[in-house]
N, C-alpha and C positions, 0 to 999 in steps of 0.2 A: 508229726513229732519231729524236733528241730533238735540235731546233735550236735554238741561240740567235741573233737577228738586233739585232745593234746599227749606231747609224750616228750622225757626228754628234759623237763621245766633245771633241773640242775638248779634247787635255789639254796642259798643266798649265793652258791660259786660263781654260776656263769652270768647271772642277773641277779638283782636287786630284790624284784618282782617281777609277774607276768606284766608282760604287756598292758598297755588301754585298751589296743585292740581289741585283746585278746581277754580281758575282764569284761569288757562289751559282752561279747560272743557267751560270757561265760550267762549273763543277765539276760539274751534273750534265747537262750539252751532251755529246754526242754529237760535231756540229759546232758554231761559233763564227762567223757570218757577218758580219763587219764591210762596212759601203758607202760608207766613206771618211770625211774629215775627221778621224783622227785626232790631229793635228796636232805630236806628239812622237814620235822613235822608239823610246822608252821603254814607249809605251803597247804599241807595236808588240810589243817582245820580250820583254813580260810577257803579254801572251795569246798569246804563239805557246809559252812556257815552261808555262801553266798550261792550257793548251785543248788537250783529247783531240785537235783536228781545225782546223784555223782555214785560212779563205776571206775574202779582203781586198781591196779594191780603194784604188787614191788617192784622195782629192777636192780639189778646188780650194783646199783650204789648205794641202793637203801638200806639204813641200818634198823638195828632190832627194833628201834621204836614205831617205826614203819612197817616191819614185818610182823611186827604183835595185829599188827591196826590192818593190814590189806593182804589180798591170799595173793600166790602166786597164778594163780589161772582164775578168771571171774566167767560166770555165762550167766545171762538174760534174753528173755525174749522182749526185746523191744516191738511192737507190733506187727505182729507176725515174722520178724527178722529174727533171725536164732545168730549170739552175736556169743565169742568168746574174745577176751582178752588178755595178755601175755607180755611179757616186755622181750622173752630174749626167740627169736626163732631158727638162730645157727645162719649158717652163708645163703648166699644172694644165691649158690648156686643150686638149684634142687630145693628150695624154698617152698614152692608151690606144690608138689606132690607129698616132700616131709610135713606139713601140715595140713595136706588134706586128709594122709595117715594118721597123723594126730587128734585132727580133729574133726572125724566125719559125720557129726551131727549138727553142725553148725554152721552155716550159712556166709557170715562173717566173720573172720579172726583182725583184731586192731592189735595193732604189737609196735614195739619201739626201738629202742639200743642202738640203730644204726643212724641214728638222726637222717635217713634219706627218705623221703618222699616216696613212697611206693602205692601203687594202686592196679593191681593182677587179679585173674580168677586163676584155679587149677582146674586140669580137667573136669574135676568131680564137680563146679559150678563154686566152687569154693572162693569168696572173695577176699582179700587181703588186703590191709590198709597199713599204711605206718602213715602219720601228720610229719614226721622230721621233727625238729623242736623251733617252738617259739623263740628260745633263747640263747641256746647255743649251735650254732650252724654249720660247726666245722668245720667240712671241705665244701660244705654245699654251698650255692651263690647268695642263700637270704637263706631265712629264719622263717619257719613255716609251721601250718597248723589247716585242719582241716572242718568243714562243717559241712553236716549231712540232715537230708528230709527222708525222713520215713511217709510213704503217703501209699495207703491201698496193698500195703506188703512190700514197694516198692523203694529201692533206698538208691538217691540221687546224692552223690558226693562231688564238693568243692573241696579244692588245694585252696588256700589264701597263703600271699606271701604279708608276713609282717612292714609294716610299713614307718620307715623311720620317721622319726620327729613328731608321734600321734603321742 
């Protein structure tokens, strides 16, 4: 099973659209895991139109029309991976035990808000993902996005840095 994890998208503010890349990724996704900040519901009903499979959450910039349409915490079993997703998880610092408190029956939390690259377990086996954003990069060096294979229970994850001029 082939995942795409975005988070972050901030559309129409900080980009136009997603990426080519990054609509590639979306076409040959299995699933589509967005971890909020959307910010348009547009962006919403064009990956839920073009993605085999799409997993969403709100984030703190989405408004009600987003929050009617996406919960604040999502969980699925992707084959055999017990995955919840989240946009906001509080500081960098003590991150990894406050959500293995939060979320001790789930294997991987994907979450967003901080557009940085994160890829951690906690003690408890607890694995942690943020993609950054495609779109807006803030302080970080490039614009990023993540894609992940489920194979045998097992989940292999790639960082992709977005690549200009595609």
């Amino acid at each position: 099973m082939r995942l795409l994890i975005i988070s972050d998208t901030h559309l129409p503010r900080r980009a136009r659209d997603l990426p080519a890349q990054v609509w590639e990724e979306v076409d040959r996704a299995d699933v589509v895991i967005h971890a909020g900040d959307w910010c348009d519901l547009d962006s919403l009903t064009s990956l839920q139109a073009r993605a085999e499979r799409l997993i969403g959450v709100y984030g703190n910039n989405d408004g009600p029309e987003l929050r009617e349409r996406l919960p604040e915490v999502a969980r699925e079993d992707l084959g055999c991976v017990r995955l919840a997703v989240v946009h906001e998880t509080g500081p960098a610092k003590g991150r990894e035990s406050r959500c293995a408190k939060r979320f001790p029956d789930v294997d991987v939390l994907v979450f967003g808000h901080s557009h940085i690259p994160w890829d951690t377990h906690a003690d408890t086996g607890l694995r942690l993902l943020n993609p950054g954003s495609p779109t807006d990069r803030r302080r970080q060096p490039h614009h990023t996005y993540m894609s992940a294979q489920i194979t045998d229970g097992r989940l292999d994850v790639r960082l992709h840095r977005v690549e200009t001029g595609r």
